[in-house]
C-alpha positions as CSV (number, residue, x, y, z in Angstrom):
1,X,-7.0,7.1,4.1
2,X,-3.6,5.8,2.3
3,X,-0.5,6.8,2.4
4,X,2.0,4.9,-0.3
5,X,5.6,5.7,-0.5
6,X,7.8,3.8,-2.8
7,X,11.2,2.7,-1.4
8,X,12.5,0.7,-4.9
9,X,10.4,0.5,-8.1
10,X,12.9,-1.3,-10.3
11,X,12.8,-4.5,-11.7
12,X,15.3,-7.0,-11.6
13,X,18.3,-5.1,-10.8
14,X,19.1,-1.6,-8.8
15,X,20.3,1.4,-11.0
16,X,21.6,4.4,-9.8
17,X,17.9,6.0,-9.4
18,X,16.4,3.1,-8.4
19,X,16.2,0.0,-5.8
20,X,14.4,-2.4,-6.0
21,X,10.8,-3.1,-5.0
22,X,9.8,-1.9,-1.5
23,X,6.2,-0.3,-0.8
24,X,5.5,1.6,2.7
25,X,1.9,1.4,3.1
26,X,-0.1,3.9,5.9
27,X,-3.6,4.4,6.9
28,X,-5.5,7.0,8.9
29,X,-6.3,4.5,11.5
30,X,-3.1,4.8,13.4
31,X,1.0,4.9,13.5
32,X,1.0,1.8,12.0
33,X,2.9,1.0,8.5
34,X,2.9,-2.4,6.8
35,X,6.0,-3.2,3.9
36,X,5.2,-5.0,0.4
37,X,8.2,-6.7,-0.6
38,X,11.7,-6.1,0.5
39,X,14.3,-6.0,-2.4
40,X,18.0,-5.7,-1.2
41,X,19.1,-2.8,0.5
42,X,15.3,-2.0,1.3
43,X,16.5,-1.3,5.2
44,X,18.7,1.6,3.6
45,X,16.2,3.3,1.6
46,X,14.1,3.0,4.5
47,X,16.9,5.7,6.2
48,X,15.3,8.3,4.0
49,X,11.8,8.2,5.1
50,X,10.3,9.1,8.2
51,X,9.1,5.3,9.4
52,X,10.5,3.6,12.0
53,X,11.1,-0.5,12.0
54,X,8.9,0.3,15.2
55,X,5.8,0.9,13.9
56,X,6.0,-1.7,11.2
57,X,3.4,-4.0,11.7
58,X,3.9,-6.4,9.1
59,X,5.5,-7.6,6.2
60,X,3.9,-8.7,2.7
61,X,5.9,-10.8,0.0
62,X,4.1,-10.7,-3.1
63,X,6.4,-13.8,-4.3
64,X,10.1,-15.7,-3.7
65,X,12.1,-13.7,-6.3
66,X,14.9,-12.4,-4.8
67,X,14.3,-8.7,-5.9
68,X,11.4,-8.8,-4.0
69,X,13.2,-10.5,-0.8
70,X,16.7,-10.4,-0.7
71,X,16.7,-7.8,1.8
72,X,14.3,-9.3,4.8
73,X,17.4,-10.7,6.8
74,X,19.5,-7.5,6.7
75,X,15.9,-5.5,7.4
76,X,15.1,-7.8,10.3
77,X,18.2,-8.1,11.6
78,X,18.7,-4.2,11.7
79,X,14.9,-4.1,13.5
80,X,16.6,-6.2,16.3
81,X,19.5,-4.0,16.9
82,X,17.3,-1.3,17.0
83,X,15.6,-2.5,19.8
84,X,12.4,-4.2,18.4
85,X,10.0,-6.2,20.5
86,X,6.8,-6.1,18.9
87,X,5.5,-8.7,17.3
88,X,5.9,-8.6,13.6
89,X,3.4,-10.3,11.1
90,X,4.5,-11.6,8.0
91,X,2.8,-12.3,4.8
92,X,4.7,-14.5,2.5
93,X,5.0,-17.6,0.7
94,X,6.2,-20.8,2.7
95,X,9.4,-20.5,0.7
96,X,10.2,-17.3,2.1
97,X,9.8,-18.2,5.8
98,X,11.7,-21.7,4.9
99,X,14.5,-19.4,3.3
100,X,14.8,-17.3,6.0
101,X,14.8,-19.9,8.8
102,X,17.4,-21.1,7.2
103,X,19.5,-17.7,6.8
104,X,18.5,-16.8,10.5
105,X,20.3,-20.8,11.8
106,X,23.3,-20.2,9.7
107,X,24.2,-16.4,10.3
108,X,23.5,-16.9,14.0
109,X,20.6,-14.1,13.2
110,X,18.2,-14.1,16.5
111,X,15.3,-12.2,16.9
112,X,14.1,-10.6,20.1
113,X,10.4,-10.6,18.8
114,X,7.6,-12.7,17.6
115,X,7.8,-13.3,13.7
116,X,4.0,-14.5,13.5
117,X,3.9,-15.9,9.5
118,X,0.8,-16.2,7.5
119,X,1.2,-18.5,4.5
120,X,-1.0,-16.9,1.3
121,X,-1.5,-20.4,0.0
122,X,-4.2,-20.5,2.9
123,X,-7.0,-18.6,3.1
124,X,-7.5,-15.4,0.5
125,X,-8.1,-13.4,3.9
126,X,-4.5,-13.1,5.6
127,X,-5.1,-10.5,7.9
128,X,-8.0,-8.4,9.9
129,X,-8.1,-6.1,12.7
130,X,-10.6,-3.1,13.6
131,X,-11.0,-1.3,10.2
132,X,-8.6,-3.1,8.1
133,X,-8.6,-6.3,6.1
134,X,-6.3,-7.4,3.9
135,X,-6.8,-10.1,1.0
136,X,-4.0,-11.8,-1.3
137,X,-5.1,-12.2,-4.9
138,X,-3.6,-15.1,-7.2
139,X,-1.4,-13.9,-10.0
140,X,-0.1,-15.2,-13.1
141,X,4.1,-15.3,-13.2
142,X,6.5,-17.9,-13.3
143,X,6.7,-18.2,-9.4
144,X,4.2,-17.9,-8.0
145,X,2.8,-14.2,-6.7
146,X,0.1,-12.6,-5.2
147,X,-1.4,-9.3,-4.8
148,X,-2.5,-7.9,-2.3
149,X,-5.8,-6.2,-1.1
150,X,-6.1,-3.5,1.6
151,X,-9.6,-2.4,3.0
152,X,-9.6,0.5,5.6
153,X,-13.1,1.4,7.1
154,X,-12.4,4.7,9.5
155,X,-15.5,5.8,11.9
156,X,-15.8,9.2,13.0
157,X,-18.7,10.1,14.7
158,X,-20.1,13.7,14.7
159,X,-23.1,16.1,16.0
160,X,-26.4,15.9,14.3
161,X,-26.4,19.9,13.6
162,X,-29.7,19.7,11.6
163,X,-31.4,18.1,14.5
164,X,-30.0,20.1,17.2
165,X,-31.1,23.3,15.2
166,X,-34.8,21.3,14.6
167,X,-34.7,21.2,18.7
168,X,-34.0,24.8,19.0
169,X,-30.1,24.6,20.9
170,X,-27.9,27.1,19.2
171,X,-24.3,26.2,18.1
172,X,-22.3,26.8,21.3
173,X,-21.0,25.6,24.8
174,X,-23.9,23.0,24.5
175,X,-22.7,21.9,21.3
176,X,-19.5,21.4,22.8
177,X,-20.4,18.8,25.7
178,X,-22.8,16.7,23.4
179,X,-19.7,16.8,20.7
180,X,-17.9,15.1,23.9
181,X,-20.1,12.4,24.8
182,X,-22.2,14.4,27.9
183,X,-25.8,15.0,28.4
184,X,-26.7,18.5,28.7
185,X,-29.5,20.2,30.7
186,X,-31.9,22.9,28.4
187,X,-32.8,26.0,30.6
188,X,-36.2,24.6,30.4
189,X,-35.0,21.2,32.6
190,X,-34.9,19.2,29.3
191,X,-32.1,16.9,29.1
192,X,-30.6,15.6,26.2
193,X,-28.6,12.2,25.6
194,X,-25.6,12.9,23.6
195,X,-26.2,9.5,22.0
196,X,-29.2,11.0,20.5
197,X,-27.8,13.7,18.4
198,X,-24.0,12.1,17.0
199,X,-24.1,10.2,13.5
200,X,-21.7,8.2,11.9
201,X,-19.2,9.0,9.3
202,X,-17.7,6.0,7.8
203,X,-15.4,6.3,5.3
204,X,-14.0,3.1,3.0
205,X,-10.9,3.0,1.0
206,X,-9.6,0.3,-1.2
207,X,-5.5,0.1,-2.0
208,X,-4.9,-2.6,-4.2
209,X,-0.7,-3.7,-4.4
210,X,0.1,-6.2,-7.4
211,X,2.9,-8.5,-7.6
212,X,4.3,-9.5,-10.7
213,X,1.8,-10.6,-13.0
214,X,1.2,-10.9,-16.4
215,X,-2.5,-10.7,-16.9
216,X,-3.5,-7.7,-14.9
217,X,-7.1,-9.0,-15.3
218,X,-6.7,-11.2,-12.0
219,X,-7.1,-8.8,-10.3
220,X,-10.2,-8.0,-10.9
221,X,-11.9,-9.2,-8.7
222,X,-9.3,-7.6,-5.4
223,X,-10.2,-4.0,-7.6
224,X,-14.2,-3.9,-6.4
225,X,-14.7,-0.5,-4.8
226,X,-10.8,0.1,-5.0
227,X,-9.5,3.7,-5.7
228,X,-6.2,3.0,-6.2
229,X,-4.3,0.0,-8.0
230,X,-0.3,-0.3,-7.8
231,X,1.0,-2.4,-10.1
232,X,3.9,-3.5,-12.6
233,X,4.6,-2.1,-15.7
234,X,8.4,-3.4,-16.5
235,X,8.2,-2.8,-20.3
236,X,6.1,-1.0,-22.9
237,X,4.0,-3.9,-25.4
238,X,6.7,-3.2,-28.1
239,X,9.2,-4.7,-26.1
240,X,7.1,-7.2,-24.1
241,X,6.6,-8.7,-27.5
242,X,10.2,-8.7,-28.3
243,X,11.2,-10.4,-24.9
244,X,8.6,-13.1,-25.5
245,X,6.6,-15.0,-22.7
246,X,9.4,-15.6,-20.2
247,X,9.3,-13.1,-17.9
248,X,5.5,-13.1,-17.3
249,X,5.6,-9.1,-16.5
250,X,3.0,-6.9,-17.7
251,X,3.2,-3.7,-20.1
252,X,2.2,-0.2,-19.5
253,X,-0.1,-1.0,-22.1
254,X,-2.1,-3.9,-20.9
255,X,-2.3,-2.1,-16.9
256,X,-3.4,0.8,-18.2
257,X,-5.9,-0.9,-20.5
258,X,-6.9,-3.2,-17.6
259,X,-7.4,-0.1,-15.2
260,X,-9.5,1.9,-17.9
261,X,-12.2,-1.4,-18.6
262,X,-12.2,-1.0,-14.9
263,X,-13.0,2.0,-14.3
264,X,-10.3,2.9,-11.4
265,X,-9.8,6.2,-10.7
266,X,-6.1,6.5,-10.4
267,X,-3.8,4.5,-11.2
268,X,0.4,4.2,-10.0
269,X,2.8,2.0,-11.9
270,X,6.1,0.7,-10.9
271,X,8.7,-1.8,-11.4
272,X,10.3,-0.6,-14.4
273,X,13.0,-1.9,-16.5
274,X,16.8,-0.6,-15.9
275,X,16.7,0.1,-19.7
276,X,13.9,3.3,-18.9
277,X,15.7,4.7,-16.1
278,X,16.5,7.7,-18.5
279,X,14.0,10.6,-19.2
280,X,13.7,9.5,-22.6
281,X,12.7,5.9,-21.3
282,X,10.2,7.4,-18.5
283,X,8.8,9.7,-21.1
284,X,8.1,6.6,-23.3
285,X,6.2,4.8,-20.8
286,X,4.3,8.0,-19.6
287,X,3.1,8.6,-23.2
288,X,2.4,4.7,-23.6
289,X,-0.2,4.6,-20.4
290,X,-1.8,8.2,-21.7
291,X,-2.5,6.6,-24.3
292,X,-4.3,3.7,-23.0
293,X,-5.8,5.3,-19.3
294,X,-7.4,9.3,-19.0
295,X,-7.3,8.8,-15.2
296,X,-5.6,10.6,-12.4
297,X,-1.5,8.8,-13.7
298,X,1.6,8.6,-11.8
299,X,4.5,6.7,-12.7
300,X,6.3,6.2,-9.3
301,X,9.6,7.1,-7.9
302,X,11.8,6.1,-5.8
303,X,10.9,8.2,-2.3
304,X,7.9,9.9,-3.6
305,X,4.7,9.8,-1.4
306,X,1.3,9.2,-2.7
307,X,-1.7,10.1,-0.4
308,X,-5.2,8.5,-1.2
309,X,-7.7,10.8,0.3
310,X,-11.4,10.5,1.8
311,X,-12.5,11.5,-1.7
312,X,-10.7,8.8,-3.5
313,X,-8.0,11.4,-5.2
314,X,-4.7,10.5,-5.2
315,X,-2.0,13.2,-4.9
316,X,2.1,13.0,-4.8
317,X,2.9,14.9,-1.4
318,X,6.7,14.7,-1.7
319,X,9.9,13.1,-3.3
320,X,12.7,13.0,-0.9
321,X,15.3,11.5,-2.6
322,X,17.7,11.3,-5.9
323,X,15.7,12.0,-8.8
324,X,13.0,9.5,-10.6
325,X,10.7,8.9,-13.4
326,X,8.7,11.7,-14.8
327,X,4.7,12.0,-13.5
């Protein structure tokens, strides 16, 4: 149903294992892919994965910092020398688009595509199309952030075996055409409507992305029916309470807490400090969340590939790149 793979999952600053924040987001509906945030250097990372800037169909920006931003000119500008002319859609804070306008006039940056931006100060729904919705959820930080929500509803329709059996038409050729959409003629001169005998399988999945945030509790509301929640974890509580207040991040401790009164079935966290990009540092905020959250855990890395299936499990499929935190 979801397909996540982390391009940066540092905070603040790049380290030698890490960029910062970039998210590649897929569904099973199509080729599509949509990006939350792009940190600088996200168009490079992007080198590594097997996405093209031509099935992107839009851009999220959780908020203005430039960790989360820096890298939308370079990334735009390389879509345009690649040949880009789709329309691209993209999700951010007036800021951002004002920023960029103004990077675009003075770098003589032109686009040969549609950039179609969607404020999140408007409406909590930014963005809909057959069986996907996205929401933006308010956070708590010192600029102001969002996360965001993505609902994917897949359709599949399929033969009605029990009734066919019940009518007395063994699995076969027959099966085959009404599978297909076409009538079929019984030896007896009984035909029988496809339409009658295909039922639906619909399939939901919930992704839920956090921005920066300090009370992971906002998001309550965007985690209804979710199976998955990404979200910030840049310190463990010891040194969140050693930092103080200022940085409005979360700890491991308070996600993981957060994710357990909620009852979400796995759980991904990301946006470390550069001070854990060690194994002892990973291992420390692996053991922190275990202790807080018995669900299905990952901590992500940089290039690794999470796949959310139709049964709600999450699994890593792959890690492509240099080496990362420890899961």
């Amino acid at each position: 149903m979801f397909k996540l793979t982390f391009l940066g999952t540092s905070s603040g600053v790049p380290t030698k294992n890490r960029n910062v924040t970039a998210l590649a987001l897929q569904t099973s509906l199509n080729r599509d892919w949509w990006l939350i945030d792009c940190g600088e250097g996200t168009q490079h990372r992007l080198q590594h994965v097997p996405l093209t800037v031509h099935d992107l169909a839009g851009i999220c920006i959780t908020h203005i910092h430039g960790d989360h931003s820096y890298g939308l000119p370079g990334f735009l500008a390389s879509a345009a020398m690649n040949g880009r002319k789709r329309p691209l859609i993209l999700i951010a804070p007036l800021a951002v688009k004002a920023w960029l306008d103004a990077t675009m006039l003075h770098t003589e940056l032109f686009l040969p595509f549609p950039l179609i931006h969607v404020d999140v100060a408007g409406g909590q729904q930014v963005h809909q199309e057959p069986g996907l919705t996205i929401e933006r959820h308010h956070l708590s930080h010192r600029a102001p952030s969002v996360g965001f929500r993505f609902a994917v509803e897949s359709v599949k329709w399929k033969l009605d075996s029990a009734a066919l059996r019940a009518r007395g038409v063994p699995s076969g050729p027959l099966w085959g055409k009404l599978q297909a959409g076409h009538d079929v003629t019984l030896d007896d001169g009984t035909t029988l409507a496809a339409a009658d005998f295909r039922v639906s399988d619909v399939q939901r999945a919930v992704a839920v992305i956090g921005g920066d945030n300090d009370t992971p509790s906002l998001l309550s509301d965007a985690c209804a029916e979710a199976q998955v929640l990404v979200h910030e974890a840049t310190y463990t509580e010891a040194i969140l309470q050693k930092v103080g207040p200022g940085p409005t991040h979360s700890s491991v401790q308070r996600v993981a807490q957060f994710a357990t009164e909620r009852g979400l079935p796995n759980l991904i966290l990301t946006h470390f400090s550069a001070r854990y990009d060690n194994p002892e540092g990973m291992a420390e905020l692996e053991a922190e969340a275990r202790q807080h959250y018995a669900g299905n855990l990952f901590l992500a890395q940089d290039f690794a590939s999470y796949e959310l299936d139709a049964a709600g499990v999450v699994q890593e499929l792959s890690v492509l790149g240099s080496r990362g935190a420890t899961q």
